[in-house]
N, C-alpha and C positions, 0 to 999 in steps of 0.2 A: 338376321342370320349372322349372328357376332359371335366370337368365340365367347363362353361361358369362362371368365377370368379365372373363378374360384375353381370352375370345375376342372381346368384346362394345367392352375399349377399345384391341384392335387393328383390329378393325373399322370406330372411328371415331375414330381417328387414324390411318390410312393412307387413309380417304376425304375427312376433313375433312367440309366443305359440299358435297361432290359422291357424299353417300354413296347409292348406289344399292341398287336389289334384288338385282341379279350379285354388288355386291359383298356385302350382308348376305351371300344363299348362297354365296360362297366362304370367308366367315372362317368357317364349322365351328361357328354360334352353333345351338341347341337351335331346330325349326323355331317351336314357341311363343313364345320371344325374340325371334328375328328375328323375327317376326309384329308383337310389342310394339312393336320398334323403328321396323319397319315404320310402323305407323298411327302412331305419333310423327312420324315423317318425313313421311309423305305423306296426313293426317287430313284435312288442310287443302285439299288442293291437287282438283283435277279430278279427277283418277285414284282418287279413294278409292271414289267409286262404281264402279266395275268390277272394282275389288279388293275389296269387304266381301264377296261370299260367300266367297269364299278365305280370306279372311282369320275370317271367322265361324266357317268346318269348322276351322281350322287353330287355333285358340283354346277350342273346343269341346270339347279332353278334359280342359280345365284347369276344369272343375266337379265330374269327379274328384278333384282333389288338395287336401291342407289349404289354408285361404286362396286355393283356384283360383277360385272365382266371387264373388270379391269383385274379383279380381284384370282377369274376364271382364268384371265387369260397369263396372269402371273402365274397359276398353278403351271398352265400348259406350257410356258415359256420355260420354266425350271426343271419340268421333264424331258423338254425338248433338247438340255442344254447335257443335261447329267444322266436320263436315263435309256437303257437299252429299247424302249420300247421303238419301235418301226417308225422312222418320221412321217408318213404320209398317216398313218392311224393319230397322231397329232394334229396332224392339222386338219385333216378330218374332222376331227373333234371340235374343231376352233369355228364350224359353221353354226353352232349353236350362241358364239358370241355377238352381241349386239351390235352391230355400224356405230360411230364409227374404230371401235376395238378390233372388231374382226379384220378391218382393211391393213388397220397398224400391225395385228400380229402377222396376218398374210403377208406383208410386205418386211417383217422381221426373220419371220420365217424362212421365207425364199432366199434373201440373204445369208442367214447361217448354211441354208443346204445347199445352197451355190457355194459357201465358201468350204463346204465340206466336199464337195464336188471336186473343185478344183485343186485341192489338198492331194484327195485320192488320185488326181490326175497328174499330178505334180510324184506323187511316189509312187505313181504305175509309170510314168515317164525315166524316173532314176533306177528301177526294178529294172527295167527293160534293159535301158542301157549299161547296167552292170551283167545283167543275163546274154547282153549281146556281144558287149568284152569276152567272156567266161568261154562261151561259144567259138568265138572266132579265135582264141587263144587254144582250144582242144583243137578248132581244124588246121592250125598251122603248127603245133608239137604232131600232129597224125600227119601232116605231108613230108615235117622234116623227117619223123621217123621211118616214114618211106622210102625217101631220098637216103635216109643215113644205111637203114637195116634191109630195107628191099617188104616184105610182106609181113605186115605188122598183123600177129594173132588176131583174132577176136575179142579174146578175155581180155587183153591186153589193149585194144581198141575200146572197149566198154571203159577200161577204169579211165584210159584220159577223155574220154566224154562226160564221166561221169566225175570229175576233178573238180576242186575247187578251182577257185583266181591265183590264191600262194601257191597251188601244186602244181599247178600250171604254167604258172612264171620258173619255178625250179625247175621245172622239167624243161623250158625255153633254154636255161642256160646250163642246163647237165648232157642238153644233148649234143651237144659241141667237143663232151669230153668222155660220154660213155661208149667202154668198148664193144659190148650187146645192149641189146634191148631193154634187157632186166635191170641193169645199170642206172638208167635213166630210175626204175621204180626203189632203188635201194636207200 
């Protein structure tokens, strides 16, 4: 299950940059090569999601062969890295690799998605805390303008909830100097 040399650089020297699926299945490349070429091509892009089970069955007998689920599990690893498909449907996939491949990608794997984990926890941790600033900055411009004007509108109460961080900070230091209300939003 080797790629077909000749078949593999007529196939991408007759398509260049516009090399397709029709065309992989016309150049007569081994369907596990074209498969290869395949997720090389299109790892990246939108399409990879609707193509990994196909592409997963079609890769699948190469943990059969010498070197085949190393081979496998570099596919999976390169989709894992680059493309949108759902990581648990990857590594899903990675049960059809043979011991001991499967334990190395399992153990690679869980790494990158703990370290995306923690990534995401890390920028829902600075989300918050800027949402919690943003927040606490609307309800101290709404108390001073209580304090300053007595019964702060509605509409008027919406937009500094509804404020950015910069409007918010202006408005902290306009209300010190505006004579109404309105003042503060000019």
């Amino acid at each position: 299950m080797f790629v077909d040399a000749d078949a593999a650089r007529w196939a991408l020297r007759t398509a260049g940059p516009a090399l397709t699926r029709e065309h992989l299945r016309s150049a007569g490349i081994e369907p596990v090569s074209e498969t290869l070429l395949e997720i090389l091509q299109a790892g990246a892009s939108r399409s990879a999601e609707p193509l990994f089970d196909e592409w997963a069955a079609k890769l699948e007998p190469l943990r059969r062969e010498p070197a085949g689920g190393s081979t496998f599990a570099a596919a999976l690893w390169y989709l894992l890295n680059v493309s949108e498909v759902p990581k648990p449907r990857i590594v899903a996939a990675s049960a059809a690799l043979p011991e001991p491949t499967k334990e190395l990608f399992m153990t690679g794997a869980q790494q990158l998605i703990q370290e995306g984990l923690e990534k995401g926890r890390v920028e829902g941790l600075e989300m918050g805390r800027v949402e919690g600033e943003r927040t606490a900055l609307a309800a101290m411009v709404l108390r001073q303008a209580r304090l300053r004007f007595g019964e702060v509108p509605s509409a008027a109460a919406a937009r500094i909830t509804s404020a950015t961080t910069r409007e918010l900070e202006r408005y902290v230091e306009g209300i010190l100097t505006a004579e109404r209300l309105d003042d503060l939003f000019g």
